[in-house]
C-alpha positions in Angstrom: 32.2 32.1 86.0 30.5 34.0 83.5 32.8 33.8 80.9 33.5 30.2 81.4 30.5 29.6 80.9 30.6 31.8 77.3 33.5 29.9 76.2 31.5 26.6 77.3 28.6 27.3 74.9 30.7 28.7 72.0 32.4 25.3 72.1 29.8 22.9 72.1 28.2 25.3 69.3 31.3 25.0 66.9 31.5 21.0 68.1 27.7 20.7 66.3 28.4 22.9 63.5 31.3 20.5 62.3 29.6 17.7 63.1 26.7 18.9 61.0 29.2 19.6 57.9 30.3 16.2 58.3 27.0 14.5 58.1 26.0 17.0 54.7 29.3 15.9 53.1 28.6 12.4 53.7 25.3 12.6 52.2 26.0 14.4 49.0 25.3 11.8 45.8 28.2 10.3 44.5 27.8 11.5 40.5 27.0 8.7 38.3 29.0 7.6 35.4 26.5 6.9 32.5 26.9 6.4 28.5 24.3 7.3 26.2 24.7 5.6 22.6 22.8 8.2 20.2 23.1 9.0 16.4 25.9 6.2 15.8 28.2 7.9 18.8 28.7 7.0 22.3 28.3 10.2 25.0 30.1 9.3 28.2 28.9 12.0 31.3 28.9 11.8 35.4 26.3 13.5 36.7 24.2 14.0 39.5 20.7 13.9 37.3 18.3 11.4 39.2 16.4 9.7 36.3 17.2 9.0 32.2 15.1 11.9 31.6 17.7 14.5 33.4 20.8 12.4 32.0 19.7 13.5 28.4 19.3 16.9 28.9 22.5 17.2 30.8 23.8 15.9 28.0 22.5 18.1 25.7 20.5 15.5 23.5 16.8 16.2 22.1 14.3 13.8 21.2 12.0 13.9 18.6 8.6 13.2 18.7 8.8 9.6 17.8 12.0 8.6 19.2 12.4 5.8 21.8 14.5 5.1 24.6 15.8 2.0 26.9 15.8 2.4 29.3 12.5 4.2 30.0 12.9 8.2 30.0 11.6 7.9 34.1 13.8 5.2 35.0 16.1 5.8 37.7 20.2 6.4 36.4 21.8 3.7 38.4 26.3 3.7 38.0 27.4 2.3 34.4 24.1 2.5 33.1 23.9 2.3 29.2 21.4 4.5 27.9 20.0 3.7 23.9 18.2 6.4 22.3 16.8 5.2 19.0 16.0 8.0 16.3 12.9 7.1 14.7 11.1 8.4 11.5 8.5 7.6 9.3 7.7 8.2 5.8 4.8 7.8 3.5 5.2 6.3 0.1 2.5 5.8 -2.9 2.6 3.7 -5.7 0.4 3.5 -8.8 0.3 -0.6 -9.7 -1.3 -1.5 -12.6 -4.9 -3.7 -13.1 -4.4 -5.7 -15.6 -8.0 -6.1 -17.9 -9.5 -9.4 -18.2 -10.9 -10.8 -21.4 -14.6 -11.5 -21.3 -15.8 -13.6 -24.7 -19.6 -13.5 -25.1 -21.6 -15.9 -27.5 -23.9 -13.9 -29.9 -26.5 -15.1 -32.1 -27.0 -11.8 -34.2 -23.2 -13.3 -35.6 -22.7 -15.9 -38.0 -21.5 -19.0 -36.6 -18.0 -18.7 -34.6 -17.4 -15.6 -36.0 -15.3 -13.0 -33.9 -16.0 -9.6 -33.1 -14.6 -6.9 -30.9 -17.2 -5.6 -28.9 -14.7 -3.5 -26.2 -11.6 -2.7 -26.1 -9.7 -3.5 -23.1 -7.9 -1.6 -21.2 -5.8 -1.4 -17.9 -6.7 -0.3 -14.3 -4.6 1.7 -11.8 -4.6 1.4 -8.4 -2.4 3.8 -5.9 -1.0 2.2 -2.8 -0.3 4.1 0.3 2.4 2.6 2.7 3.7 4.3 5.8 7.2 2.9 6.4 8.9 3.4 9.6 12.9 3.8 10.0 15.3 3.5 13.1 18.1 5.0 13.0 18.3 5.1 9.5 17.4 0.9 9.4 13.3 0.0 8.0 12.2 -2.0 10.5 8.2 -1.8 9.6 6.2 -1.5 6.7 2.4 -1.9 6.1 -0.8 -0.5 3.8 -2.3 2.8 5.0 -4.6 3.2 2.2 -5.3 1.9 -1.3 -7.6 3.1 -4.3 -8.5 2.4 -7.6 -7.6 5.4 -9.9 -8.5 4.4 -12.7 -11.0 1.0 -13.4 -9.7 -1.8 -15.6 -11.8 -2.2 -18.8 -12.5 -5.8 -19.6 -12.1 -6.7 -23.2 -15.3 -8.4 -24.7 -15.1 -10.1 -28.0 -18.7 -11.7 -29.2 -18.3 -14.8 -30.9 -21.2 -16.0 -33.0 -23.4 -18.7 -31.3 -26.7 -20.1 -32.3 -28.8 -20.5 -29.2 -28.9 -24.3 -28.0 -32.2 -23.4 -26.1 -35.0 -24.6 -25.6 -37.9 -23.0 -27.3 -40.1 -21.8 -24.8 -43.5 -20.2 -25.2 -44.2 -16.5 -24.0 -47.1 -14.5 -24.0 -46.5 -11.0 -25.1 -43.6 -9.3 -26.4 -40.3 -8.9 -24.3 -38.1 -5.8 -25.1 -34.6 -6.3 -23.4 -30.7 -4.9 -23.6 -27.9 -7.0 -24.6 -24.2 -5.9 -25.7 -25.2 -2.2 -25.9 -28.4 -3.4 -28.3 -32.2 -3.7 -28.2 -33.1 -7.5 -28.5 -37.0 -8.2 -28.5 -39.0 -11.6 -28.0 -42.5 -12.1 -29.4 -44.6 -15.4 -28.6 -42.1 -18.2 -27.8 -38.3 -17.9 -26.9 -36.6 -18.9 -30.4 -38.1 -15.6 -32.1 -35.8 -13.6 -30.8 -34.3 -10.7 -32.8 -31.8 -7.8 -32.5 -33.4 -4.2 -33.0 -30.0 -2.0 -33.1 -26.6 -3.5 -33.7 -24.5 0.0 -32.7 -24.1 -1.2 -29.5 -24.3 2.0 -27.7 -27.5 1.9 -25.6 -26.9 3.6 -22.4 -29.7 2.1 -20.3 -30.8 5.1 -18.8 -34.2 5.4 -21.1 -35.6 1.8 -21.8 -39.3 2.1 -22.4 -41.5 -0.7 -24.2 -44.8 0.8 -24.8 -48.4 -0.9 -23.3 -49.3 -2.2 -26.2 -45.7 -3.5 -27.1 -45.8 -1.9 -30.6 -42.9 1.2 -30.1 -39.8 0.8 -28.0 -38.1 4.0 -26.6 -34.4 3.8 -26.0 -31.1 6.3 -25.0 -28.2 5.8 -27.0 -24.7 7.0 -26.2 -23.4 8.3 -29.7 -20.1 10.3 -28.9 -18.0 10.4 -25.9 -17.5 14.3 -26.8 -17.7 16.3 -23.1 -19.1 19.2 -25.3 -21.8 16.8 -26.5 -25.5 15.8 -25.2 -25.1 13.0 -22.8 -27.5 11.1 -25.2 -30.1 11.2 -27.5 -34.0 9.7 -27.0 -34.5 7.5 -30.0 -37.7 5.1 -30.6 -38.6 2.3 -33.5 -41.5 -0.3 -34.4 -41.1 -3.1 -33.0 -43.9 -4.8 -35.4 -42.0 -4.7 -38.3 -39.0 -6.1 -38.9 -36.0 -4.3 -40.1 -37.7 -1.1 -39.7 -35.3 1.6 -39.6 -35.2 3.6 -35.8 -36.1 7.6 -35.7 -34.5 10.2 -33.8 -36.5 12.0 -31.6 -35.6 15.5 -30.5 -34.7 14.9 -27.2 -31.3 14.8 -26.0 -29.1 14.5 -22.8 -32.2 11.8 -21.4 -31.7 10.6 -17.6 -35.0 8.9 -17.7 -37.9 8.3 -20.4 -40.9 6.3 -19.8 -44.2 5.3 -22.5 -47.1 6.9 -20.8 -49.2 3.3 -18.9 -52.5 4.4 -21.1 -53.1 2.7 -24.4 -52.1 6.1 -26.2 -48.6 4.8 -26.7 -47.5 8.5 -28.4 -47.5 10.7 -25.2 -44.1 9.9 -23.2 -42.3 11.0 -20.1 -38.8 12.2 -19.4 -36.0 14.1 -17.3 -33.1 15.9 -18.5 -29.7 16.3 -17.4 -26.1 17.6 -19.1 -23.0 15.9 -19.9 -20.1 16.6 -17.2 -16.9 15.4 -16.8 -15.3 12.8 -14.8 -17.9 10.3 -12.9 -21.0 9.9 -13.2 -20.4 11.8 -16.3 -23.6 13.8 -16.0 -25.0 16.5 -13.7 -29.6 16.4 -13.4 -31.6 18.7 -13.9 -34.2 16.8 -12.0 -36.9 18.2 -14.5 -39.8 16.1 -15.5 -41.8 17.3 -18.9 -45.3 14.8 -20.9 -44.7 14.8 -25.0 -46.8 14.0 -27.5 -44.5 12.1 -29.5 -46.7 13.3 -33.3 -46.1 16.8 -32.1 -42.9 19.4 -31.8 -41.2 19.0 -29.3 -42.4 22.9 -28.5 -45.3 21.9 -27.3 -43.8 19.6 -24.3 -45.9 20.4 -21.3 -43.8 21.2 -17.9 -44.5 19.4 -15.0 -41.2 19.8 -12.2 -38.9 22.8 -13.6 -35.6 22.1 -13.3 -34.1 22.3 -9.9 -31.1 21.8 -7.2 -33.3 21.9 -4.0 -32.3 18.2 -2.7 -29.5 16.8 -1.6 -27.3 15.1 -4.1 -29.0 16.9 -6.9 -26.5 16.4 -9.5 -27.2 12.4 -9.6 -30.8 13.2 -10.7 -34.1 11.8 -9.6 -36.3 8.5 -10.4 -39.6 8.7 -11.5 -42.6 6.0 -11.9 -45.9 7.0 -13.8 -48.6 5.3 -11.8 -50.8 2.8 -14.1 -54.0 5.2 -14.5 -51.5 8.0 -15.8 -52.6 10.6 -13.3 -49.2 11.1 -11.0 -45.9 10.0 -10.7 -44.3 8.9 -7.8 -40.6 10.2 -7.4 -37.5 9.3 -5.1 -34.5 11.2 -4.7 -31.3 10.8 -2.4 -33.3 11.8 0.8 -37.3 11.6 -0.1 -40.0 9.8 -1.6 -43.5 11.6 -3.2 -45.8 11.7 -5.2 -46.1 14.5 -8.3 -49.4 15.7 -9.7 -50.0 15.8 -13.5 -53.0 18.0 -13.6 -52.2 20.3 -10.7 -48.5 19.6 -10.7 -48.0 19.8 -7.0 -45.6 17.6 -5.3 -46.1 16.2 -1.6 -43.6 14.7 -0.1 -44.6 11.5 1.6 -41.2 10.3 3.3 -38.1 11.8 4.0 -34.8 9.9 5.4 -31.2 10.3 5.9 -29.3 9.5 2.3 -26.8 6.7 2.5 -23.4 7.7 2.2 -21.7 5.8 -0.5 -18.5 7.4 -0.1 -17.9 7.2 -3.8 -19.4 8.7 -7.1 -22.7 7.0 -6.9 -25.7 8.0 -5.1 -28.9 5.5 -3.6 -32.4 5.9 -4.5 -35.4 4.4 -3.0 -37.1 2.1 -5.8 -40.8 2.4 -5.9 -43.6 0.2 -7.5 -47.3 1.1 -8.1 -50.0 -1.2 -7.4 -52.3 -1.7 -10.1 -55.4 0.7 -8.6 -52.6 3.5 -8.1 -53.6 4.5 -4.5 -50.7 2.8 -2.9 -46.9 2.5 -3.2 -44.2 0.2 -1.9 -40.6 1.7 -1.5 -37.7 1.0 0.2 -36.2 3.0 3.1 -33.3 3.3 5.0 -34.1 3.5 8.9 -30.2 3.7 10.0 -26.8 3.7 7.7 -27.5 -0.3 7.3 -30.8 -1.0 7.3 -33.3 -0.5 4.6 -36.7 -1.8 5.2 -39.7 -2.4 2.9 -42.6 0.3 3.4 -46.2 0.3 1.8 -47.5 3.9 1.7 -50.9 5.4 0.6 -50.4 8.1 -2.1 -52.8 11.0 0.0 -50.1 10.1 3.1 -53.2 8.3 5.2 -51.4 5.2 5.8 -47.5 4.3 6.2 -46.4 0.6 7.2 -43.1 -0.4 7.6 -44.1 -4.4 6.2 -40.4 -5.9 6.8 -37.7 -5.1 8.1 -34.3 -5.7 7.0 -35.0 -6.5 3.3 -32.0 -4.5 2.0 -31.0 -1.6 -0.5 -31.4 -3.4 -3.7 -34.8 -5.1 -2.8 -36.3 -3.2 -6.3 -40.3 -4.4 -5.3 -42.1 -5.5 -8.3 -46.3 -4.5 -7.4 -48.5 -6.9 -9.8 -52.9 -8.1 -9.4 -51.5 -11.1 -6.7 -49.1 -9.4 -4.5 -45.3 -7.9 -4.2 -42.4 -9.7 -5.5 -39.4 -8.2 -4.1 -35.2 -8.9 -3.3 -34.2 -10.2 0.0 -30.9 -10.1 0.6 -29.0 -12.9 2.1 -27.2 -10.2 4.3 -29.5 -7.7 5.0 -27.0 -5.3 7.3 -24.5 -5.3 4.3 -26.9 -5.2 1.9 -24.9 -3.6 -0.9 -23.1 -6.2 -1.7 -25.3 -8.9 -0.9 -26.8 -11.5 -2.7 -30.4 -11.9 -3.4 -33.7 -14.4 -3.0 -36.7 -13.4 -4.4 -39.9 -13.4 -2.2 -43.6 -12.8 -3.0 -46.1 -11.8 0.2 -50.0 -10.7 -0.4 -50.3 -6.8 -0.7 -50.9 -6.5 3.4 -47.6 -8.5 4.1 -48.7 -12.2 4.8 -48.4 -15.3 3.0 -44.8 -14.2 2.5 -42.5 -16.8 0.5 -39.6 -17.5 -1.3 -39.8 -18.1 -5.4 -36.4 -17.7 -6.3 -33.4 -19.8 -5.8 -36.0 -22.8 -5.1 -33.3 -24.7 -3.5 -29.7 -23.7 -1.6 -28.6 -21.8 -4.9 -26.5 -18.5 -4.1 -29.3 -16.0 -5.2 -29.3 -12.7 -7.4 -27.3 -10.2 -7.4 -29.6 -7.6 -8.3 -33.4 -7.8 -8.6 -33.8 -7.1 -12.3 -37.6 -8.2 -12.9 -40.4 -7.9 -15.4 -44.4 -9.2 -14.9 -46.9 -9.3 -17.7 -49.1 -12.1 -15.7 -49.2 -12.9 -12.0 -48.5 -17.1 -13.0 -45.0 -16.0 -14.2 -42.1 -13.5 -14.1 -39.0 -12.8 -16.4 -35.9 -12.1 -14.3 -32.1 -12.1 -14.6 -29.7 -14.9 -13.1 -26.1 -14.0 -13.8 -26.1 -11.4 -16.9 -29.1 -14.0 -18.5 -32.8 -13.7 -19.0 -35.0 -16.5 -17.3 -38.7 -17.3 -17.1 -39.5 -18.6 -14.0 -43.4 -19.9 -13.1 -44.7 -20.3 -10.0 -45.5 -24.2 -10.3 -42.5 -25.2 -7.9 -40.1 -26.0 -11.1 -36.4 -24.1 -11.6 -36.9 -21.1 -14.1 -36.0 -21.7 -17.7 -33.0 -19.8 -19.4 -34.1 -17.4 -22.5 -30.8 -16.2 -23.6 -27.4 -17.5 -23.0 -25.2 -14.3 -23.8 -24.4 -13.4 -20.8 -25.0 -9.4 -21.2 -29.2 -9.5 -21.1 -30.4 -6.7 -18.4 -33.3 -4.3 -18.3 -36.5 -6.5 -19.2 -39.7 -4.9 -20.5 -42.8 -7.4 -21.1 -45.8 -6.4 -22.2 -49.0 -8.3 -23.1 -50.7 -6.2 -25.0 -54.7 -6.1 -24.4 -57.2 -7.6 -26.8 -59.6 -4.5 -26.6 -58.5 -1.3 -27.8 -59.1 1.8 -25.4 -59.4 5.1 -26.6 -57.8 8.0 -24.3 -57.4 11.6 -24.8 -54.3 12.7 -23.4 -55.0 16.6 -24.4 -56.1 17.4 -20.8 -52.9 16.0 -19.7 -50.3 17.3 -21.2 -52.1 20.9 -21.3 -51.0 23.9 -19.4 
């Protein structure tokens, strides 16, 4: 009985085991016949692999980093299935294209009627495109622009053709010293009596200086393009007599030279930089030195030593010589402050994060006096877009931020009735904007627009001189205007279409006498 029941067991333990081995067998996957299509060839395998993913590296077939595949590298190999791998690559292209110049023709009244002259030559741009084009399997099937700059800027080509002025002649107090073409152009008493002062054509703009009593004009002029050269050189000439010949002064490589604002029109301000290559084409020294203009040069009086201590040094810094001659206010790429002449400390009144122009220019803060010296009105950036309008008291008592949102180029003009100043159209992309001009009371009210009187487009810059609070002299699209405040649209002074940088000056009637010896003494 025993052993039956041995053999018993043993049976109905080998009748499970094969029944088990049945049931495995018939659960085992059936491989799957797939074909891949890859590199222009067709890979035909059977495999057991569960998803696309498996199938491809049974096969043996690596992707790349950009390559695609249908269907997706998870899907789920099903019999038959077609697999597409599609080998993609991309390359980047540049390409310089050229700018073509334009032709610019100015009229110009110091030339005899409709006579041509070359005033620049012209000269074509470049521009290098970047494209990223994308391949499959050896076929473009995409191409777009990552990137373009301008390598090199188009020069226009200007010829001057001689004009005589169909203008109206309009009265004008004082004298008005302004640029035009490269040349020194002054007005004296009414529009028509205009006159050129240099005919070289190589003013640079960065010293433009009439003096208070409107009888010397101070002026940079470009005279070689030579890298080993001074950037410029500081010359000045009588404006009362005309024809009289210009004099060279000492001073070269001039980033900014100013008349001092007393009635002694001999003593002068300036700062100093050298000629570098490539742009800007110079590099500051940030320096700032008082001359007596009837003495040698040696005996130039040192008031900021040269120095790279902020940021953005190389571009230089502005200053402005407050009206009763005793400071100078200064702005750099991240400060505004005000400089001491006798003492010759500086005190930093403001400092602010500098705009990032992401190109060979710098932004500085423009600052204008009012007339009793004890305040100034700047312009400061209170995030990357933003640049309001500020009214700050020189001893750093009082700082008011008067408006917001008036933009980078607003260039506040401080005369006896109030502030004119820009206000751009878009304030939060200010830098290219356009321009109104607006006048407010010296605490901010009775603010108003002067300038366009109607819907016009604007200015696009704030270039503005005051000699008298009834009137102002400002640029509209490369042309001086005089614009009074009686409600009626300003009236055009010149017609050339290349007048910046106006100076006016009404000189007084009584003559002051001022020593300047404590000034500019050590």
């Amino acid at each position: 009985m025993r052993l039956l029941g041995i053999f018993s067991f043993m049976k109905q333990f080998f009748v499970c085991l094969f029944m088990l081995i049945l049931i495995t067998m018939g659960c085992q996957r059936t491989p799957n016949r797939v074909t891949i299509q890859v590199d222009d060839e067709q890979v035909i395998i059977s495999t057991n692999a569960i998803t696309v993913r498996e199938a491809l590296n049974v096969a043996g077939i690596t992707l790349n980093e950009l390559d695609r595949v249908e269907p997706d590298l998870y899907a789920q190999l099903t019999p038959e299935m077609m697999i597409q791998v599609m080998r993609i690559t991309e390359t980047i292209t540049t390409e310089l294209i050229i700018i073509p110049f334009e032709r610019r023709i100015i009229p110009n009244e110091a030339l005899p009627e409709d006579e041509q002259q070359l005033v620049q030559i012209g000269s074509n741009g470049q521009e290098q495109i970047t494209r990223k084009i994308t391949y499959q399997d050896g076929q473009e099937i995409d191409r777009h622009q990552v990137s373009h700059e301008i390598v090199q800027k188009p020069v226009e080509e200007i010829i001057a053709i001689g004009r005589k002025a169909g203008l109206s002649d309009i009265p004008i107090d004082g004298i008005v010293a302004y640029i035009s073409g490269g040349n020194a152009w002054l007005m004296s008493d009414h529009s028509s009596a205009r006159r050129v002062v240099t005919t070289k054509g190589d003013l640079d703009g960065h010293a433009f200086s009439l003096s208070p009593n409107g009888e010397r004009l101070l002026y940079s002029r470009n005279i070689t393009d030579v890298i080993t050269a001074p950037l410029n050189e500081l010359w000045q000439v009588d404006t009362q007599i005309v024809g009289e010949t210009a004099i060279s002064t000492p001073l070269k490589g001039v980033l900014y030279a100013e008349w001092s604002p007393q009635i002694s029109e001999t003593v002068i301000a300036y700062s100093t930089a050298e000629r570098s290559p490539g742009s800007p084409g110079w590099r500051a020294y940030n320096d700032l030195w008082l001359w007596d203009t009837k003495s040698n040069i040696e005996t130039a009086t040192e008031i900021v030593p040269a120095n790279t201590t902020n940021l953005y040094a190389w571009w230089g810094t502005d200053y402005y010589w407050s009206p009763d001659g005793n400071s100078f206010a200064y702005s750099n790429a991240s400060q505004v402050g005000i400089i001491d002449i006798v003492t010759k400390t500086i005190m930093p009144l403001m400092d602010f994060t500098p705009y990032e122009t992401n190109s060979n220019w710098v932004w500085l803060p423009s600052i204008a006096w009012s007339p009793d010296s004890r305040f100034i009105a700047t312009v400061i950036p209170s995030n990357p877009q933003q640049f309001d309008m500020w009214i700050i008291a020189v001893d750093g008592s009082m700082q008011i931020n008067v408006i917001e949102q008036v933009g980078m180029w607003s260039n506040p003009i401080w005369h006896e009735d109030g502030i004119i100043f820009g206000q751009a159209v878009n304030p939060l992309r200010s830098v290219d904007s356009h321009y109104m001009l607006m006048m407010m009371d010296w605490d901010g009210s009775n603010l108003h627009r002067i300038f366009p009187i109607a819907e016009e487009i604007g200015l696009t810059f704030p270039d503005v001189a005051v000699a008298r609070n009834e009137s102002i002299i400002f640029v509209i699209a490369d042309n001086l205007h005089l614009l009074d405040f009686n409600g009626l649209p300003p009236q055009a002074l010149t017609i050339d279409g290349q007048s910046h940088q106006p100076q006016w000056v009404i000189p007084l009637t009584k003559t002051v006498n001022v020593s300047v010896t404590t000034v500019i003494s050590d």
